[in-house]
N, C-alpha and C positions, 0 to 999 in steps of 0.2 A: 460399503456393501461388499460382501465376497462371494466370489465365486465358490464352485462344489469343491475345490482344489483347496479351499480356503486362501486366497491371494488376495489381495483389495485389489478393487475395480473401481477406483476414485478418480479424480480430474489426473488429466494427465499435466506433464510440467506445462506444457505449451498451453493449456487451460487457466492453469493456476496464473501464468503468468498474465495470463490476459485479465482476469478478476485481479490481481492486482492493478495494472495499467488501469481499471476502470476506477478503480479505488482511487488512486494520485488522480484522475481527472476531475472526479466529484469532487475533492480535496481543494482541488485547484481552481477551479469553477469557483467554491463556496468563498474563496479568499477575493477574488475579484471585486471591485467597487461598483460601476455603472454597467448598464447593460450593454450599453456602447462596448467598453472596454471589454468586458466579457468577448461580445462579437467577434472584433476586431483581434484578440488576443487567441479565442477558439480559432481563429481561420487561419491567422501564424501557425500553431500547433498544427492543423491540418499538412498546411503547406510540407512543414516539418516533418513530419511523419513521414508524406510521400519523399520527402527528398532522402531518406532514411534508407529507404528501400532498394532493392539490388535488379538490375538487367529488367526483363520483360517486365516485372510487379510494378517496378519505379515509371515506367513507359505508359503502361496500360493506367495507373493508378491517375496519373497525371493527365489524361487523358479523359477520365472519368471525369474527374473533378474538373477539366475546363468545362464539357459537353453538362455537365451538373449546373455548375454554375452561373451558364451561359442562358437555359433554356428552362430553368426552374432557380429564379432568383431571391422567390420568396424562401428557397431552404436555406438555411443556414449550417456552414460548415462549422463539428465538433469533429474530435473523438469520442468513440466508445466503443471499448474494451480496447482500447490500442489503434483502433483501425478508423482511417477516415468515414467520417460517416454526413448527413445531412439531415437536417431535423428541421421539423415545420411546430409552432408553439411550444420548440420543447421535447418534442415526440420525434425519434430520429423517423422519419421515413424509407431510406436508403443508406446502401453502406458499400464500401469496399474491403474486400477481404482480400488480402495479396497470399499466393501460392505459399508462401513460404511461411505464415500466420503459423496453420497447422499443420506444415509439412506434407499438403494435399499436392497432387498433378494440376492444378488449375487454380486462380485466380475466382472470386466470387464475385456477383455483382446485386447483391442480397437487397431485399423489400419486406419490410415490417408492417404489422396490421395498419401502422396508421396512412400508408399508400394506400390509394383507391385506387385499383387494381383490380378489383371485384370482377369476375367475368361467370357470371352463372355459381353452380356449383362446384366447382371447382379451376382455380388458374395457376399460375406458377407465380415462386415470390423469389427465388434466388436463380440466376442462372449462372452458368462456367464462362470464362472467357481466358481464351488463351493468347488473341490478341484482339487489338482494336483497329477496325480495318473501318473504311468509309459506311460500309453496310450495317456494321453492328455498332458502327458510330449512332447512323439513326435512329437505330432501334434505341439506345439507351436514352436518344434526346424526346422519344415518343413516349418511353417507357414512364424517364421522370415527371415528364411535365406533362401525363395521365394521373400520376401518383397525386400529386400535388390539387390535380381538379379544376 
């Protein structure tokens, strides 16, 4: 689509590259044999990913994903679009987006429709983190394991 300037206003590189990265996951996923191995292979990748990542994203990331996997066991750690994420049948429910994803000031610590989450008419489904301190430890270990039900 264009702008009035006529310029294209399409994904940016950092976009495109993420719709890639989801592409080699699904790819990767479909080659796998048992669901075991699937699991077990998705959560290497996870790992991987975080260990990928540079100063505070790598810290905070890693951080997520123990307090994730600690206090909401039935999610299972993938990727999707690049970024560690946790899925319940299938369905990512939560995810981490590191600062550096889209070249954003903050870190994200993102919830998709299949989190129950639900609070009236309206709640919050992504919040910013710039670090992970004891307090917003909690919060995220209440957060998932609300999510999950």
């Amino acid at each position: 689509m264009a702008d009035k300037s006529g310029t294209y206003e399409g994904f940016t590189a950092e976009e495109r590259a993420a719709m890639k990265e989801h592409a080699q996951e699904r790819k990767k996923a479909a080659r796998r044999a048992s669901q075991a191995e699937k699991a077990a292979e998705a959560a290497r990748d996870v790992v991987a990913k975080i260990a990928e990542m540079e100063g505070s994203d790598r810290v905070m990331a890693e951080r997520v994903h123990e307090i994730v996997t600690v206090n909401a066991p039935a999610l299972a750690p993938r990727l999707w679009y690049g970024m560690p994420a946790y899925a319940l049948d299938g369905k990512v429910v939560c995810f981490f987006q590191s600062a550096a994803k889209f070249k954003a000031r903050y870190a994200t610590l993102g919830f998709n429709d299949a989190a129950k989450l639900d609070d009236g008419p309206m709640w919050a489904t992504a919040f910013a983190l710039t670090e992970v301190t004891p307090e917003v430890e909690k919060r995220i270990a209440e957060l998932v394991k609300r999510a999950v039900g």
